[in-house]
C-alpha positions in Angstrom: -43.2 -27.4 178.5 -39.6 -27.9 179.6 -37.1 -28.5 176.7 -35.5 -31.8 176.4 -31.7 -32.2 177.6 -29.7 -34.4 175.5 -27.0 -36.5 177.6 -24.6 -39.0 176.6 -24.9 -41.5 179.6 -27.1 -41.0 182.3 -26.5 -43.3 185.3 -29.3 -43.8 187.8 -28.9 -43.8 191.4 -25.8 -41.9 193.3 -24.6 -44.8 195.6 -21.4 -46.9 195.8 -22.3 -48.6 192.2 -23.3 -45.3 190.7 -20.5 -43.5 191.9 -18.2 -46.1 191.0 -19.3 -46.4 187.5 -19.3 -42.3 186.9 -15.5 -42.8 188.3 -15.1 -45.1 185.9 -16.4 -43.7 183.1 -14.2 -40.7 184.2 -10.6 -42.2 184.1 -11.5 -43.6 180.6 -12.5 -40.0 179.4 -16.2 -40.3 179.4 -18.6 -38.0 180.9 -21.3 -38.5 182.4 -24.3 -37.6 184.6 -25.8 -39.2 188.0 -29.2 -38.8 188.9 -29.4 -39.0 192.5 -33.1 -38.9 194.0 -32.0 -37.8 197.7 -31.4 -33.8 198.7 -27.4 -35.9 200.1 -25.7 -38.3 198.9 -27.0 -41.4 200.5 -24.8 -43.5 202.9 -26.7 -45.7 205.0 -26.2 -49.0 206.4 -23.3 -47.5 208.6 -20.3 -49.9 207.8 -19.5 -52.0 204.8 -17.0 -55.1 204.0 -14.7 -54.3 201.2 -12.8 -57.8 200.1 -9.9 -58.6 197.4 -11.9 -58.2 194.8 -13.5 -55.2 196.0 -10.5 -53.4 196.4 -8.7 -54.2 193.6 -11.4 -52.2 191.7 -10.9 -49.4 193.9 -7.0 -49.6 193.3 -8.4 -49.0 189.4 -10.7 -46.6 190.6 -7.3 -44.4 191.9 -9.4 -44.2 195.9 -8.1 -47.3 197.4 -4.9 -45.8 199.0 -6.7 -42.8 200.8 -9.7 -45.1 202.0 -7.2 -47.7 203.5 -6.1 -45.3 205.7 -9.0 -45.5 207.7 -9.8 -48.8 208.2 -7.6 -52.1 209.6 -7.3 -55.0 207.7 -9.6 -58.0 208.8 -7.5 -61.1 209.6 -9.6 -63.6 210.5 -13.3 -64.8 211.7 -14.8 -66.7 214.6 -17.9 -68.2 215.1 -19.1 -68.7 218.4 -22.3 -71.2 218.9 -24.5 -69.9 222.3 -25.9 -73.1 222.8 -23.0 -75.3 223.1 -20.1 -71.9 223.8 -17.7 -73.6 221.8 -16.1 -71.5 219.0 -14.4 -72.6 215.9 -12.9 -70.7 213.2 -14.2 -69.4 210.0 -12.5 -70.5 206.8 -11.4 -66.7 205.5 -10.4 -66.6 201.4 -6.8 -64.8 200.9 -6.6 -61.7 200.0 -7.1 -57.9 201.8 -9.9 -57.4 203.5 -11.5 -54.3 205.6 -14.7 -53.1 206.9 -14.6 -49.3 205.7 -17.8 -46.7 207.3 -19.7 -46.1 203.9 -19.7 -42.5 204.5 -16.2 -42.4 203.8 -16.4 -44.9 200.8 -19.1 -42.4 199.0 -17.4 -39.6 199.7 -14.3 -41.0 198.9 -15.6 -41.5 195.0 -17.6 -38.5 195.0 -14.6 -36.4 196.1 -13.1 -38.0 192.5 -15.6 -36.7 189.8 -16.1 -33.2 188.3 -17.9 -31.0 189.1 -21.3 -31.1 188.3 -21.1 -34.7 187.5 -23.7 -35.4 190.8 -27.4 -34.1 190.3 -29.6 -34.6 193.7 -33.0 -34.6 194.3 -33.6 -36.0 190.4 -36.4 -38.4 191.0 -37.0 -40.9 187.8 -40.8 -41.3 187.3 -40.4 -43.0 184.1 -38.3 -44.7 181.2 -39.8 -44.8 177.5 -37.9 -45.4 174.3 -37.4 -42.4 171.9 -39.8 -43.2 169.0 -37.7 -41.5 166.7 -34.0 -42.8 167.7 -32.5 -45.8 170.1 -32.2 -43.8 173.0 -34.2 -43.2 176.4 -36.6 -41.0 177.2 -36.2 -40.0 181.4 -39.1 -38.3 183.1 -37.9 -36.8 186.6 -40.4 -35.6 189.0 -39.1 -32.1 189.6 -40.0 -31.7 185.4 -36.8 -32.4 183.3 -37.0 -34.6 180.7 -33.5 -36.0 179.8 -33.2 -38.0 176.3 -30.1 -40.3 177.4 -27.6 -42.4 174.4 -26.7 -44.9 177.2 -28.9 -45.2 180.5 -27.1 -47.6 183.4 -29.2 -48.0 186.2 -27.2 -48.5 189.7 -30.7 -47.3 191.6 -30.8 -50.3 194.0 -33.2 -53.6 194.7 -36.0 -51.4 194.5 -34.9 -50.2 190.8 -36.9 -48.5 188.6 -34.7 -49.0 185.6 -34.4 -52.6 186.2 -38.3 -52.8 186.1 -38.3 -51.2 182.6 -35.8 -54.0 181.7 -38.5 -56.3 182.7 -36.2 -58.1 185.3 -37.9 -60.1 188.0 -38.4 -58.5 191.0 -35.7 -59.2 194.4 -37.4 -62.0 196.9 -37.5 -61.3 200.8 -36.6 -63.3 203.7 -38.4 -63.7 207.0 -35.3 -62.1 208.1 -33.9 -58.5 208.9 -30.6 -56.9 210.1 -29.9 -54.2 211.9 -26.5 -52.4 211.9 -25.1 -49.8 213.9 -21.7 -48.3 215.3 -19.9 -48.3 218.4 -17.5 -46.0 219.7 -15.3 -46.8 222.1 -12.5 -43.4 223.3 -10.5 -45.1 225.0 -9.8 -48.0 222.6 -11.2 -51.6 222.5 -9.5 -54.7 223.0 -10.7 -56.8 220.2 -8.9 -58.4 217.6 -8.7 -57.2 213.9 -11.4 -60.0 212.9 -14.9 -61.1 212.5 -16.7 -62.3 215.3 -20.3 -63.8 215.1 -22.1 -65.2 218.0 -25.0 -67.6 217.0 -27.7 -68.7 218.8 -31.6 -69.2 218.5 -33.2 -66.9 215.6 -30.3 -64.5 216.2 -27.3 -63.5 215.5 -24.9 -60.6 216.0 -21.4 -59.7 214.6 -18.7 -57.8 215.2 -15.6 -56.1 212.9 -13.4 -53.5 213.8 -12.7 -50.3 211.9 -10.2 -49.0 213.9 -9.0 -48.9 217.1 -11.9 -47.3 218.6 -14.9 -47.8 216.0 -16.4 -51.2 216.0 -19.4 -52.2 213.2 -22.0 -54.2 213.9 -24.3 -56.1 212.8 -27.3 -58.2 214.0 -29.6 -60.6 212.0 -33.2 -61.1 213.8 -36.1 -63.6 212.7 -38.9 -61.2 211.6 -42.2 -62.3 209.8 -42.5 -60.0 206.7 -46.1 -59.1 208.5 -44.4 -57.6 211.3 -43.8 -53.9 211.7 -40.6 -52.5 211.0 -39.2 -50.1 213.9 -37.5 -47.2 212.2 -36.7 -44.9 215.7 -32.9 -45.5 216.4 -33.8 -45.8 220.4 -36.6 -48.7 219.5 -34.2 -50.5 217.0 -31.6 -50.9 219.9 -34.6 -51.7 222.1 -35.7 -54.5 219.6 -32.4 -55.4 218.8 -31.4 -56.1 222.5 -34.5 -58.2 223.4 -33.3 -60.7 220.8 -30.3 -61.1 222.2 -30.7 -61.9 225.3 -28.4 -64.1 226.8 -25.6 -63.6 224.5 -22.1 -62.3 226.0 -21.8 -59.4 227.8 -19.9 -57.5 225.8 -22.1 -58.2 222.8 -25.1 -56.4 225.1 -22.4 -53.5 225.8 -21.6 -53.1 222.0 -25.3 -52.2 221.5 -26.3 -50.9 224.4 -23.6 -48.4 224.0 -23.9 -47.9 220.2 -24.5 -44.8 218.2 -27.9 -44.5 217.9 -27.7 -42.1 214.8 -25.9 -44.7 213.3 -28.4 -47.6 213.4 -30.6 -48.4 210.9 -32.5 -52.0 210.1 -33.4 -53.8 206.4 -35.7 -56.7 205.0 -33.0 -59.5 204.0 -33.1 -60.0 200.4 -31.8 -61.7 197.5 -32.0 -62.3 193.4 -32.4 -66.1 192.6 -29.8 -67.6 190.6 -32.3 -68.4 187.9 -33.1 -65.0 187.7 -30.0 -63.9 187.0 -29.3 -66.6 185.0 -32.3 -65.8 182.2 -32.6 -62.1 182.8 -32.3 -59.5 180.2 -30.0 -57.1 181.4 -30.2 -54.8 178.5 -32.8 -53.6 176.2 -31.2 -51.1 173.6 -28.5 -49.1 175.0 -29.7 -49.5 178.8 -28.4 -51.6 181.2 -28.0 -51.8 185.1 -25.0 -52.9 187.7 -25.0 -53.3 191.3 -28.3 -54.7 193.6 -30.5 -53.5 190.7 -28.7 -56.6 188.4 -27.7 -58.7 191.8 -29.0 -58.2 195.0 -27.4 -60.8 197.1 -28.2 -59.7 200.5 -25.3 -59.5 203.0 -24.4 -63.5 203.2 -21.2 -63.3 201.9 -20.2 -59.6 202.4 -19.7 -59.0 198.2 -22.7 -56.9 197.6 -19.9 -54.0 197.7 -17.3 -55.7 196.0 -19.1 -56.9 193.3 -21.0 -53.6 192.8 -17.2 -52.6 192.3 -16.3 -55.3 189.7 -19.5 -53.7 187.7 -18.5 -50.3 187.6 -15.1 -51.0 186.5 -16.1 -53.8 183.8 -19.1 -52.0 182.6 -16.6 -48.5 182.0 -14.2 -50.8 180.4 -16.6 -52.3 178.1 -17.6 -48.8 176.4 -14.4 -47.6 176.5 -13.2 -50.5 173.8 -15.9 -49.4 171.6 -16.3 -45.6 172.2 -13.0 -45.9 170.3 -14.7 -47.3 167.2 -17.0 -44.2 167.2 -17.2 -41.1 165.2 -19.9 -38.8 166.5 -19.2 -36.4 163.9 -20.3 -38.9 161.2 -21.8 -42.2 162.5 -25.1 -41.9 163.0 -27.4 -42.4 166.1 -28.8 -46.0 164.8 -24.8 -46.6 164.4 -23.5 -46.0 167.8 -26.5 -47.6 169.0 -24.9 -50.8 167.6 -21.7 -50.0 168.8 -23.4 -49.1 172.5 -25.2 -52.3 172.2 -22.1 -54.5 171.3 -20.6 -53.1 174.5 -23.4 -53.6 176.9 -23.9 -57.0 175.5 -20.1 -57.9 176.4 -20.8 -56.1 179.9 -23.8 -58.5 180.5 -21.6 -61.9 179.1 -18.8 -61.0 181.1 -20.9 -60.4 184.4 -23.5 -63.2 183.8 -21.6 -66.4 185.4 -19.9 -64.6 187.8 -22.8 -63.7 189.4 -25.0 -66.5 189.2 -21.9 -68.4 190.9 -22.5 -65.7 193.8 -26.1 -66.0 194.0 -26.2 -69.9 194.0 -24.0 -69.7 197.2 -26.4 -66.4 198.8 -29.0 -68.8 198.0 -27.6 -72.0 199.3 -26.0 -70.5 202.3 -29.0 -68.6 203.7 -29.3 -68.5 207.3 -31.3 -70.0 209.9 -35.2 -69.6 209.9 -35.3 -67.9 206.5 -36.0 -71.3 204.6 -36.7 -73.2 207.6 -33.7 -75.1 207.7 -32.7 -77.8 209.8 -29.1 -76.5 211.5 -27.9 -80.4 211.9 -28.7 -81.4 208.1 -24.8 -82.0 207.6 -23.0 -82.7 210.7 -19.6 -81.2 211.9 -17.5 -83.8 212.1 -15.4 -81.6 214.9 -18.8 -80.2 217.0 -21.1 -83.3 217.0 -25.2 -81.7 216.3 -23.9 -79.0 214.5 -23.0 -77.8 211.5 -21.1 -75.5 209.6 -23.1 -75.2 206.6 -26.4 -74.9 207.7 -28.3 -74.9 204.2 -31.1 -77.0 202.3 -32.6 -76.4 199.1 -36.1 -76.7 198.2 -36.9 -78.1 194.6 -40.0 -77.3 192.2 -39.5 -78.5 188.9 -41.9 -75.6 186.7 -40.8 -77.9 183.4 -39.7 -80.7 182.0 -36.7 -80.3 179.2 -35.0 -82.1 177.4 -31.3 -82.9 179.0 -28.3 -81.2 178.0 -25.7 -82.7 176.0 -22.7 -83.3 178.4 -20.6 -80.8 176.4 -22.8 -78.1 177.5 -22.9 -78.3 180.5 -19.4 -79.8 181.2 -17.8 -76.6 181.5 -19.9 -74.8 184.2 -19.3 -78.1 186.9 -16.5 -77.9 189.4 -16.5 -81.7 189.5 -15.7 -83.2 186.6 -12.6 -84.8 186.8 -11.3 -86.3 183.6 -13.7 -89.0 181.8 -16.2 -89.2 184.5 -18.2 -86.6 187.0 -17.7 -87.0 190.5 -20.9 -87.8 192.5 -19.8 -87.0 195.8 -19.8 -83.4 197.3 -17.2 -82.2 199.6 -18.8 -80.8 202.6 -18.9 -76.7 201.8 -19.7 -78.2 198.2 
């Protein structure tokens, strides 16, 4: 029988979140250990938006000045409708944004950490609560067991820590996406922005790395019946056929794309509600990144937020790491003090993020709710609109209403003595 390693904080899952919150942890002063179950460090997906946010935790994270040196900053957005050709611009928030390759992004944080901070090919099988103390119990798959003080679980939608925390599981769209490079040696002549081109069940979009790398991305109406392509050549194949008719230079993008670069996912999201009752910590563990959020690509923060996490989450064990002597508190009182700091982690994060997922789950695309694309008319493009969202209702129970001071505070339109009834448009 293999002896038991004891570990301060073990952090689950060796991705951009995981990475990020071992970084973290590291510019504070705290060790700690990432359990990665790939043989490599995993960097799929090809490209990924970084926005403001994004990279103001990467600016904290001491990365963000090497990393911007291979990207070009994104300066606008167009959306272009196939059926009627006219294109209208996308309202873009302030603030620097970039599409970085995620190859560079990993390595970029892993690059940062000590030595032997990164352990691959550590499969978790399971997660069980010491009997005798407040911390975890890991089981891997290649035989360590690993009794952790803090476990954080950054291991993706598909968590396994998050499914010890008893959180609800991620729900899929009728939707995927396929994404992929392009290079182009002699340059390309596109602008530094996004460009999306809509039409039928389909879509496809473009952003520039550089001045010869272009990312893309393509969203495809797929029944969650039908079979999922995984060869690179089929993918374009696939990928082509439902984008027939679109511009020429959209077809040349993927026809001429890196085929070791492509790669396809099942859209999905966390509800709002979810997020808003969840339990994100049960003694000392807790999770960040798509196992708390996953928010799907609708409004390019998956990333970013996963960012926000790491840096919060490092910050709010720092404050009361401080208040600990190891030497002569004992384990039931750090677990308080651990506690304390994941519970400030999870109050800080909460609102935030059911803010972001009310507006994945509001603004999801066509098909994936069956939505009606003229519900609320352009006023500028007459059929059309530019928020193409519905909601559908179920009411599971009937409770009491709020008092208005409770929930005064989380509306955006209250406006002195009296609420506003009317929405604007994006509202």
């Amino acid at each position: 029988m293999n002896e038991m390693e004891e570990i301060e904080i073990v952090i689950v899952g060796g991705g951009i979140c995981g990475l990020a919150t071992a970084l973290a942890l590291h510019r504070k002063g705290i060790k700690s250990v990432v359990l990665e179950k790939s043989e490599t460090l995993r960097a799929t997906g090809a490209g990924i938006t970084i926005r403001a946010n994004g990279w103001c935790a990467l600016h904290q994270l001491g990365v963000a000045s090497n990393l911007r040196l291979t990207s070009l900053t994104v300066q606008g957005g167009t959306n272009i409708s196939l059926a009627s050709g006219k294109q209208q611009e996308r309202p873009f928030e302030k603030g620097e944004i970039r599409c970085l390759r995620r190859s560079e992004l990993i390595k970029g944080l892993a690059e940062n950490l000590p030595p032997g901070t990164i352990h691959l090919g550590c499969q978790v099988l399971s997660i069980t609560l010491d009997p005798l103390s407040p911390h975890s119990i890991i089981q891997l798959q290649n035989g360590r067991t690993i009794k952790a003080t803090v476990l954080i679980g950054c291991d993706g939608a598909n968590s396994v820590v998050a499914g010890f925390l008893g959180l609800k599981t991620v729900k899929f769209l009728s939707l995927s996406q396929v994404r992929g490079f392009t290079k182009y040696p002699s340059g390309h002549d596109f602008k530094n922005e996004i460009v999306q081109v809509i039409g039928g069940h389909s879509k496809i979009g473009r952003i520039p790395i550089d001045n010869k790398l272009v990312y893309w991305f393509a969203t495809l109406k797929m029944n969650p019946k039908d079979v999922v392509a995984k060869d690179p050549e089929l993918l374009q194949q696939m990928t082509l056929e439902s984008i027939k008719g679109f511009p020429t230079k959209m077809l040349d993008m993927v026809k001429h794309s890196d085929q070791d670069s492509l790669s396809i996912s099942r859209m999905k999201y966390q509800a709002p509600w979810d997020i808003l009752l969840g339990s994100f910590r049960k003694g000392t563990v807790t999770v960040a990144g798509d196992a708390m959020h996953a928010m799907g690509p609708f409004l390019g923060q998956g990333g970013s937020v996963a960012l926000e996490d790491a840096i919060i989450l490092a910050r709010c064990l720092a404050r009361k790491r401080h208040e600990i002597d190891t030497k002569t508190n004992g384990s039931q009182v750090i677990a308080y003090k651990v506690g304390e700091a994941l519970d400030q982690y999870v109050k800080e994060r909460r609102m935030r993020l059911v803010q972001l997922s009310t507006q994945t789950y509001l603004t999801v695309s066509f098909g994936g709710s069956n939505i009606d694309p003229t519900a609320w008319e352009d006023k500028k493009f007459k059929g059309e609109s530019r928020f193409p969202a519905q909601v559908r209702i179920q009411i599971k129970k009937k409770c009491k209403p709020f008092e208005e001071d409770e929930f005064r505070p989380i509306l955006h339109h209250y406006d002195g003595p009296k609420f506003r009834l009317k929405l604007s448009v994006p509202e």
